[in-house]
N, C-alpha and C positions, 0 to 999 in steps of 0.2 A: 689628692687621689688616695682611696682606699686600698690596704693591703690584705685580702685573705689570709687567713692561718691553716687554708687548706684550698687543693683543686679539684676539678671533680675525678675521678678515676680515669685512665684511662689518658690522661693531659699531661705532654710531658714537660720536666718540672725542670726552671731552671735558677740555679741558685741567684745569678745576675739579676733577677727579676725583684730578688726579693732584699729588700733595704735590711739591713740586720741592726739600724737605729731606729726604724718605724716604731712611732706612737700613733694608735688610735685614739681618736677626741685630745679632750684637754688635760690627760692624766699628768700629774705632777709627781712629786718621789713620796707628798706627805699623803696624799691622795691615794695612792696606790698601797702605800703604809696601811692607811686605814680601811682599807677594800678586802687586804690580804688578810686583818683581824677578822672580818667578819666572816671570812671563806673560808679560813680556818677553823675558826667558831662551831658553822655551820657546818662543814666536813668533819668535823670533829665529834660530833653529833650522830651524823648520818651514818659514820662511821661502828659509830657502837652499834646501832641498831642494825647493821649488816652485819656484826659481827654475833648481836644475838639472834637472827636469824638464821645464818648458818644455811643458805638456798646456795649465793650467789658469789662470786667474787669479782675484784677491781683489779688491772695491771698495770702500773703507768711506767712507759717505755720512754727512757731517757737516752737519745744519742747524741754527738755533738764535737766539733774538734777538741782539742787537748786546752782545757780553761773556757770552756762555753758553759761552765756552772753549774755538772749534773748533781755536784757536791753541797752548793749552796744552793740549788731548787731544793734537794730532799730536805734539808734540815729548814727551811720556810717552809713550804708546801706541806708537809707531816707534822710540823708543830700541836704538841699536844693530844695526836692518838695515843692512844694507851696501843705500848710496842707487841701486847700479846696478838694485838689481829693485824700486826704490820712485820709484811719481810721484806728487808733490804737486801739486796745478792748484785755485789757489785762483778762483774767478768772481766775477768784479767786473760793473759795468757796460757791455754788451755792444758792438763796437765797431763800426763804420761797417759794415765787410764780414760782421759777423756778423749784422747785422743786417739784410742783405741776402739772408740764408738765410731757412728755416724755424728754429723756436727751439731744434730739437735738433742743428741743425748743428757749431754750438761745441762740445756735449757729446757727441758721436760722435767727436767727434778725439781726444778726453780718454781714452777707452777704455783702462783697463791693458794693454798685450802680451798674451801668455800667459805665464807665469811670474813675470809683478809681481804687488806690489800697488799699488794706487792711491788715492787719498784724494783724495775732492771736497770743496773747502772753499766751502761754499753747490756748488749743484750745478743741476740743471733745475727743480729745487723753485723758484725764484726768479720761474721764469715763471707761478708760477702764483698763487703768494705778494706779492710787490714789487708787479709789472704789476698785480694787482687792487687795493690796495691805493692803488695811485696810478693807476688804472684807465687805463693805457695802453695797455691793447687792447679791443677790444669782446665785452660780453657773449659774444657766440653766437661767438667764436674762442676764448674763456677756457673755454668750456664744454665745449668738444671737447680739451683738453689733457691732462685726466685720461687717456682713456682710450690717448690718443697718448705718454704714458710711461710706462703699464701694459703698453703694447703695444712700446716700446723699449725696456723694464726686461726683459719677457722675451726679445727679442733679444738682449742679453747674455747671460740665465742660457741658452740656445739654442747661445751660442759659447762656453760654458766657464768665462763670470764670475760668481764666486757674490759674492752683493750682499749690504753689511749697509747699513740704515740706522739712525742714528741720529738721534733728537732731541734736544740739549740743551737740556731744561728748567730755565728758572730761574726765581724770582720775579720780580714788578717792584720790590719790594723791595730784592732781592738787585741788579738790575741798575742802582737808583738806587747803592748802595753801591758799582758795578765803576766807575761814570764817574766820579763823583765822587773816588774811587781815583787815577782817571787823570790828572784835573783834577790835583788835590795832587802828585802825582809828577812833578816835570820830565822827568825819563825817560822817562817815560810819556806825557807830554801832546801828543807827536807821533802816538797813536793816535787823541785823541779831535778830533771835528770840530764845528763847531756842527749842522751837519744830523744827527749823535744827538739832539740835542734835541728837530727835529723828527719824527723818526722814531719815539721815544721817547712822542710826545704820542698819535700813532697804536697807541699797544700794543693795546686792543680789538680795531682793526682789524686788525691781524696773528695776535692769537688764535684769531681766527672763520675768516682765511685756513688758518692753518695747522690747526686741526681738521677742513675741510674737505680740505686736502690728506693729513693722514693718515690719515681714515679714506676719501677713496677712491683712495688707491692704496698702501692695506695689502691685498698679498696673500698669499697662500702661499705662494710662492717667493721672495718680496722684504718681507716683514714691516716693518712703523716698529718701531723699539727707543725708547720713551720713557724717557730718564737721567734720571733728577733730579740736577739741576746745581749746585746753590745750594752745595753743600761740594765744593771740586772734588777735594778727594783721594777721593771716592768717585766721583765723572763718572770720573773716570779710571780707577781700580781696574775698575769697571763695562765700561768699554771696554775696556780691553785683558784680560779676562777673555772677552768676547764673542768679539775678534778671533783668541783664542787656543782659542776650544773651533771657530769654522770652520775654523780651518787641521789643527786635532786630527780634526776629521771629514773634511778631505778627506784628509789623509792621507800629504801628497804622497815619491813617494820617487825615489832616485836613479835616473837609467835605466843600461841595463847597459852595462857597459865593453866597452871593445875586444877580443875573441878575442885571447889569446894573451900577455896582459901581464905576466900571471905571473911570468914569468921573464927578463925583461928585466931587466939590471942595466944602468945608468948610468955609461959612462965616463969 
């Protein structure tokens, strides 16, 4: 049985439904290895020419529980753009002055150029998600947020930003294995915090937030991509296949040179 990486709008979305071990076909780790070179390669490419064109931009929207690998998608998946036409803006906890905004004020500044791409690591998804979660805003303000980022998601696609998002899904399974991971590795053990643990006990509660979050603000022009995350060489193969068939559709190409260059030699 086949698994979608998206529903149609409007379908509501239930995490249960969706395996977060799913392989598509016969993809294998070395297989997938060699798919993610070429997608890279090829995004890598397509990239610069969106960047000398300078029309349009890319956003790729990364959410995901705590170890669903929005850290290790970007560093696969961006492999080898050149960082002058890429922003990274990871969202943490929001800070005195941002919080003296409306909640999409931090995320209005984040905006890629024209000619970038941009990658949100956790992104305005958080106000809808975290904030209820640990109910730090009132009902009837959480309840008008859906449609205040359905309606600032198409202000992007309106200036030029075409938007992926993604969900990395992962087990609670798999996500007891990433900490505990982290735990054992001293390398590692400066990612993890005691408040995973608490946040960790809340996983129901973040399931219910986030199937509410993606099925209503899956539309048509900004779709949720649901990855199954639990093997990450296919999270990643997954993504940088996606980011590589929008940059293939938009198409972007050089603009034209300066009259007359032809024949200019350099002395």
């Amino acid at each position: 049985m086949t698994q979608p990486l998206s529903v149609s709008p409007g379908s509501q979305i239930r995490l249960a439904d969706f395996d977060a071990r799913y392989i598509e076909g016969n993809w294998t780790k070395q297989s997938a290895r060699e798919a993610i070179r070429e997608n890279t390669a090829i995004s890598r490419d397509l990239a610069y020419r969106l960047y000398a064109e300078n029309r349009r931009a890319v956003l790729l929207i990364l959410q995901g529980m705590d170890t669903a690998g929005k850290d290790g998608t970007i560093r696969t998946v961006m492999t080898g753009i050149n960082p002058q036409s890429c922003q990274i803006v990871p969202f943490k906890q929001p800070s005195d002055l941002e919080l003296d905004h409306d909640f999409l004020w931090r995320i209005h500044h984040a905006v890629p150029r024209r000619g970038n791409i941009g990658i949100f690591n956790r992104s305005h998804y958080e106000d809808v998600l975290v904030v209820r979660v640990h109910k730090l805003v009132p009902e009837s303000e959480l309840a008008t947020r859906f449609d205040r980022i359905n309606d600032f998601e198409q202000l992007m696609i309106d200036a030029g930003v075409t938007i992926i998002k993604c969900f990395l899904h992962i087990s609670k399974e798999e996500q007891k294995e990433r900490l505990q991971a982290r735990l054992d590795n001293p390398n590692k053990r400066w990612k993890f915090s005691k408040a995973d643990i608490a946040e960790r006990a809340r996983w129901d509660d973040y399931q219910r937030a986030y199937e509410d979050a993606l099925t209503r603000c899956n539309t048509k022009l900004a779709p949720w991509q649901i990855i199954p995350s639990d093997r990450k060489w296919y999270r990643n193969m997954t993504v940088s296949r996606l980011l590589r068939a929008t940059l293939e559709k938009l198409n972007p190409q050089f603009p034209p040179c300066e009259e007359g260059l032809e024949n200019i030699n350099i002395h």
